[in-house]
C-alpha positions as CSV (number, residue, x, y, z in Angstrom):
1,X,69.0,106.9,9.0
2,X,71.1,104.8,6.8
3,X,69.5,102.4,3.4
4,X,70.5,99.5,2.5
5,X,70.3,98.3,-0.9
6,X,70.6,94.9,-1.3
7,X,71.3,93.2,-4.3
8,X,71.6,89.2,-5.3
9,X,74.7,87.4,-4.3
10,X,76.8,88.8,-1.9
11,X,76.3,92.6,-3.0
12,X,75.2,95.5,-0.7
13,X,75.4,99.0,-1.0
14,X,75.0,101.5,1.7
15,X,74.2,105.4,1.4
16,X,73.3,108.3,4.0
17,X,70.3,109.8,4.1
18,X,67.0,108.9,4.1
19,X,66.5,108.3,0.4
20,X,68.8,107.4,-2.8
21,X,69.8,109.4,-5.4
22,X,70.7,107.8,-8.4
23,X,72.1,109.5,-11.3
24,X,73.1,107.7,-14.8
25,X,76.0,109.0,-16.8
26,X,77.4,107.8,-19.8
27,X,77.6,103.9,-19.2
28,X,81.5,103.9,-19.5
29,X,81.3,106.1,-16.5
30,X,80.4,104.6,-13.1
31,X,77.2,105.8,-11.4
32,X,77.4,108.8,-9.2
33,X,74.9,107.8,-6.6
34,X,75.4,111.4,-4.6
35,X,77.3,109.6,-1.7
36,X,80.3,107.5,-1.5
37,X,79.0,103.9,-2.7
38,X,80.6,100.5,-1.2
39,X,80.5,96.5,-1.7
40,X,81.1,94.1,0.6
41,X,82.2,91.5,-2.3
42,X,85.9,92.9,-4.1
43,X,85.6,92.5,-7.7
44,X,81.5,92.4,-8.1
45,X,79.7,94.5,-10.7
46,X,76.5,93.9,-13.3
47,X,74.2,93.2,-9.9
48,X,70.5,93.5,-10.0
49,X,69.3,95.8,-7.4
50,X,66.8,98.5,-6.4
51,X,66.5,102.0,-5.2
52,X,64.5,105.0,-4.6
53,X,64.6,108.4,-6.2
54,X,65.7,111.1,-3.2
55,X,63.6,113.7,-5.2
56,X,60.5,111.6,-4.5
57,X,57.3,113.9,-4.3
58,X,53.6,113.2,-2.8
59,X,51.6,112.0,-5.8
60,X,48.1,113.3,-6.2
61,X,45.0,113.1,-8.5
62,X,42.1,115.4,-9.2
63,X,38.7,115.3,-10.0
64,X,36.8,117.4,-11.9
65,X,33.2,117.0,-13.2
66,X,30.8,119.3,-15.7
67,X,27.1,118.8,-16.7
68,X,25.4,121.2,-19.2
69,X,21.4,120.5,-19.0
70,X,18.5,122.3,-21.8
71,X,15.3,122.3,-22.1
72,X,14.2,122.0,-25.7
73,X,10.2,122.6,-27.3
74,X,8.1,119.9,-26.5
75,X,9.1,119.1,-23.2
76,X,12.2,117.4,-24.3
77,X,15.3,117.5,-21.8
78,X,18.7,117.4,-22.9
79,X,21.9,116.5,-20.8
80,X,25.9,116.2,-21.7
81,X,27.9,115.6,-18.7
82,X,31.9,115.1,-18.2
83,X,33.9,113.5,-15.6
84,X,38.0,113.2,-15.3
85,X,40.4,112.1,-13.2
86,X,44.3,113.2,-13.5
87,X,46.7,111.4,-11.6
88,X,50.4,113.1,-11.3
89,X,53.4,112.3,-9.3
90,X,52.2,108.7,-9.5
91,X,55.1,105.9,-8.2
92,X,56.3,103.8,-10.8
93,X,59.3,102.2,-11.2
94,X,62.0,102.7,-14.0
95,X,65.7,100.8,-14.9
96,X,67.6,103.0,-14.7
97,X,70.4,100.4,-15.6
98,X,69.1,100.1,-19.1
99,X,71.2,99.3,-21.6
100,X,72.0,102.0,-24.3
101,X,70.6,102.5,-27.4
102,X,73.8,102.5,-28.7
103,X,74.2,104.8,-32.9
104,X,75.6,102.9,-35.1
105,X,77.2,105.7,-37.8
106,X,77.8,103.7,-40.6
107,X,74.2,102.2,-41.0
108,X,72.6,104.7,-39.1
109,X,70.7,102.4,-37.3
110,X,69.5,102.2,-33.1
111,X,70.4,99.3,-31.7
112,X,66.3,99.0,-30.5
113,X,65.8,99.2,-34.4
114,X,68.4,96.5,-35.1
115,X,67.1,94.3,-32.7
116,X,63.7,94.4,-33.4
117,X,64.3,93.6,-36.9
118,X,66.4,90.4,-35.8
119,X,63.0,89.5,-33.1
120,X,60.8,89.7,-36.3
121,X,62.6,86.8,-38.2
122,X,62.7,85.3,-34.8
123,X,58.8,85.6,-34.6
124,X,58.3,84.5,-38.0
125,X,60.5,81.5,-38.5
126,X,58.7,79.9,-35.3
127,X,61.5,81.1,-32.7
128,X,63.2,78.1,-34.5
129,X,66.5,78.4,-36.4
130,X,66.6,79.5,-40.0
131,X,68.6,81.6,-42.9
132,X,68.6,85.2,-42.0
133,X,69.2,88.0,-44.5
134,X,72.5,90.2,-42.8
135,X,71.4,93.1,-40.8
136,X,73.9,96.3,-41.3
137,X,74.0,97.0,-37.5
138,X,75.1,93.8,-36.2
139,X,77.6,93.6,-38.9
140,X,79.1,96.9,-38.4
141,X,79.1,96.5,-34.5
142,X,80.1,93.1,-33.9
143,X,82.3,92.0,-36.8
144,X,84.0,89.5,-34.8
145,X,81.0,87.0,-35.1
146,X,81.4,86.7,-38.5
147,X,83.1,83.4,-39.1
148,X,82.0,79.9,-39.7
149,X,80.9,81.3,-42.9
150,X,78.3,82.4,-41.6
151,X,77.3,86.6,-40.9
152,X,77.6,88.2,-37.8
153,X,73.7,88.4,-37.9
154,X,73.1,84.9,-38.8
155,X,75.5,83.8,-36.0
156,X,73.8,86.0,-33.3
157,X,70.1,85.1,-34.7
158,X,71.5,81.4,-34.6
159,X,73.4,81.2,-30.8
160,X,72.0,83.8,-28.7
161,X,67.9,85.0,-30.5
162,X,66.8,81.6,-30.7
163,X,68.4,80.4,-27.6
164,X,67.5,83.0,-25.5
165,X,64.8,85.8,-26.4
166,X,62.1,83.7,-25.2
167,X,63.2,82.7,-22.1
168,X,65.8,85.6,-20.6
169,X,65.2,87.9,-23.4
170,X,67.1,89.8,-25.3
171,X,68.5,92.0,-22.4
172,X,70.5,88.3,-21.8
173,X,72.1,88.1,-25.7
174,X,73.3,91.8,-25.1
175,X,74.4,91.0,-21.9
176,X,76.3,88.4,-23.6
177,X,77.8,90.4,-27.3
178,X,78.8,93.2,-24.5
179,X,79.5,92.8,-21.4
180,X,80.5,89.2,-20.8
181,X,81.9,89.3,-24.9
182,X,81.3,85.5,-24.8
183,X,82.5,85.7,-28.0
184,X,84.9,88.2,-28.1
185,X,84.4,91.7,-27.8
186,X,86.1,94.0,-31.7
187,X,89.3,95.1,-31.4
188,X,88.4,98.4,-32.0
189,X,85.8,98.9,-29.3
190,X,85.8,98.6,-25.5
191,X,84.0,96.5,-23.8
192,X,80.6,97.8,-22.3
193,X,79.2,99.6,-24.7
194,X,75.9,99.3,-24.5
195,X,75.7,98.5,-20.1
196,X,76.7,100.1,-17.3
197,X,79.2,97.9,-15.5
198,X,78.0,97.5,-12.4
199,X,74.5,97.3,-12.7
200,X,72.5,94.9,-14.9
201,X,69.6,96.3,-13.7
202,X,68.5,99.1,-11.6
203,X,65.0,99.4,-10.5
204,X,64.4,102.7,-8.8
205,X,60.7,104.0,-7.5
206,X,60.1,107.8,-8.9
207,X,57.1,109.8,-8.9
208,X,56.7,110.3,-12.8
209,X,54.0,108.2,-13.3
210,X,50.6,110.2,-14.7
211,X,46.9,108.8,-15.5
212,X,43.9,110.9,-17.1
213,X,40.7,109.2,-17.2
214,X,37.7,110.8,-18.9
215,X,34.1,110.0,-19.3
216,X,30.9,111.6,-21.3
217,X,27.6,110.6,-21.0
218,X,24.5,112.1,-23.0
219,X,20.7,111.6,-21.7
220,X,17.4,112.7,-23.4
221,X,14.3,112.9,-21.2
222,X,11.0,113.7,-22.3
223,X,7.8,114.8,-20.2
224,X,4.9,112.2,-21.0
């Protein structure tokens, strides 16, 4: 049997097998999906598309109950009972095309950390444009956006966070800084840094999902 991903545009991708295997690396290597990968469109990369994990199991749940009753003096009852539900191998699906939570060594900051720091003043200017202290991160990472006069952090805060976090997120202003460099990518970094060049995003179904549910209940009877 042969699957078929199919991704927007003109992008498909065909494996053997029953199921996918996808396998990220570092995201300046391509993606060794376990069989030879091809596209019907030369020259396309950062598609959106889905998958399954070929290491798919059955999921499961199990239920397990306990109730503990005494009689007390007086003809008072007492009862404590427990109930719980565990759910493992559950489907969920994960991106596996997720951009990197890239180091910087000079700051020692995540990019995720950076980031959320820059959303913050976002959040509490009003998602409206303001004066934003420098972050170390952005500076360090994308010097080439500091001109106008302005900090590399103030110009990202100023064209892609206000512009863009509340409508494509801030997946799209990365997309822009790295892989499109819309502004230039430094001269002493390659480009793609942070995504995997042909995927954008790569939904996959696994079995990793888990759930535990539990419940008490106490009841006191007395004889009359």
């Amino acid at each position: 049997m042969r699957n078929v991903l199919q991704g927007l545009g003109n992008d498909k991708f065909y494996c053997a097998g029953s199921l996918l295997r996808v396998e990220m690396q570092h995201p300046d290597v391509p993606i060794n999906f376990g069989v030879p990968m091809q596209t019907n469109a030369a020259g396309s990369s950062f598609g959106i598309s889905w998958g399954v994990d070929n290491n798919i199991k059955t999921p499961y749940s199990e239920v397990f109950n306990l109730s503990i009753q005494r009689e007390l003096p007086g003809g008072f009852t007492l009862e404590a009972a427990w109930a719980g539900r565990f759910g493992r191998r559950l489907l969920q699906q994960s991106d596996i095309a997720t951009p990197v939570n890239l180091l910087d060594p000079k700051s020692g900051t995540t990019y995720f950390q950076a980031s959320a720091q820059l959303a913050a003043l976002l959040d509490q200017n009003g998602g409206k444009g303001a004066t934003v202290p420098a972050i170390a991160y952005f500076e360090n990472m994308f010097p080439q956006l500091a001109t106008g006069g302005l900090s590399a952090t103030q110009n990202i805060y100023n064209k892609e966070f206000t512009t863009y976090r509340k409508v494509l997120g801030e997946t799209t202003a990365l997309a822009d800084l790295d892989f499109y460099c819309v502004y230039g990518c430094p001269a002493s970094a390659p480009t793609n840094r942070f995504f995997q060049g042909q995927f954008s995003s790569l939904y996959a179904w696994t079995t990793n999902g888990s759930a535990s549910y539990n419940a008490g209940q106490f009841s006191g009877r007395s004889s009359i």
